[in-house]
N, C-alpha and C positions, 0 to 999 in steps of 0.2 A: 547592498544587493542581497536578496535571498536565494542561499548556496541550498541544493538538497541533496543528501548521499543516501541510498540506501544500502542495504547488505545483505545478507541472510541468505541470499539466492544458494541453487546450488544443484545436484544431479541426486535424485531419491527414488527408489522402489514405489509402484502404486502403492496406495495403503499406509504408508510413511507419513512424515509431514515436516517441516518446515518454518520456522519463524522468522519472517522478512522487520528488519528497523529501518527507519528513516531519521533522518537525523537532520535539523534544519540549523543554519548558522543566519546572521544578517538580521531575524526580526526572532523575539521571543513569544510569540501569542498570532494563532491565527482564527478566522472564522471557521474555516473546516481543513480537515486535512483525509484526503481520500488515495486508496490505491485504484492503481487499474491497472490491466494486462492488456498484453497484445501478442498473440501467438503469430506466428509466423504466418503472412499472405493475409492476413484478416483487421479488421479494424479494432482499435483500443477499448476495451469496454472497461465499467464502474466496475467495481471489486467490492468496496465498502468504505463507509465514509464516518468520523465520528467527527462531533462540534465539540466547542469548550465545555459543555457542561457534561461530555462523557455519554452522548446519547449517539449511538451504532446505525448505523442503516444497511442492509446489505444487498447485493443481487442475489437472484433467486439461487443463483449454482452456490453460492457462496454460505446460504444458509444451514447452519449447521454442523459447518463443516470445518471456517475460518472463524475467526476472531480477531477484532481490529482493539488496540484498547492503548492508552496513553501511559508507555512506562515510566513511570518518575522517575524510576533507580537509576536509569543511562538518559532520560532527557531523550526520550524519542517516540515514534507513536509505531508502533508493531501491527504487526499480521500474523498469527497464528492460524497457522495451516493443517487441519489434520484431514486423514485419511485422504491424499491426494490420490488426483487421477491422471491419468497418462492427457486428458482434454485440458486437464489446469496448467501445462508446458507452455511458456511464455516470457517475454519479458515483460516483470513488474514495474508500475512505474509510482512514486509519490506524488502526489499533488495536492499546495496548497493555496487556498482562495485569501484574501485580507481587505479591507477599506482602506486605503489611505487618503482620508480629508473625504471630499466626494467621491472617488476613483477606486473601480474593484479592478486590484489584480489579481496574479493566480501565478506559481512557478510552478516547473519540473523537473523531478530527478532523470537520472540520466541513467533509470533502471537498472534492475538484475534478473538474470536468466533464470528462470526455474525451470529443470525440464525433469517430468515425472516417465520413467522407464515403464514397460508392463511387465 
């Protein structure tokens, strides 16, 4: 079964920033592996997403600003967060997609807080 933790969350000054890990147990390779948020009262949106070959995709709030990238050093896939804004306050979440045989599935972490102060 595929376990996801993330971590990194945490309480930051606007303008700060923040680096969220995820860390998967159960399978060692996925098709994609994406964050998303969900601020309070609002629905979960895409954050940014890389595939196995290290190629980024980001939402437009996201551009510029984050950075998704696979660390080998800890075996995990990051979120580099800079220059936060008090709108990026949320719970983050991991999310990863896989084939297995014919069958796509998808887990999820069981998020961390980020909340950006003004």
């Amino acid at each position: 079964q595929v376990r996801l933790v993330e971590s990194g969350g945490g309480l930051v000054r606007a303008g700060g920033f923040l680096r969220l890990s995820c860390a998967a147990s159960g399978r060692s390779s996925f098709d994609a592996v994406a964050w998303y948020r969900q601020p309070v009262g609002s629905q979960r949106d895409w954050v940014a997403r890389i595939s196995p070959r290290n190629n980024a995709n980001y939402n437009d709030f996201a551009k510029g600003r984050f950075t998704i990238y696979t660390n080998n050093a800890k075996d995990t896939v990051d979120l580099q967060m800079d220059n936060l804004k008090p709108e990026d306050t949320g719970v983050y979440y991991c999310h990863v997609e896989w084939w297995d045989y014919d069958e796509q599935k998808s887990a999820w972490g069981q998020g961390t807080q980020v909340t950006v102060s003004s």
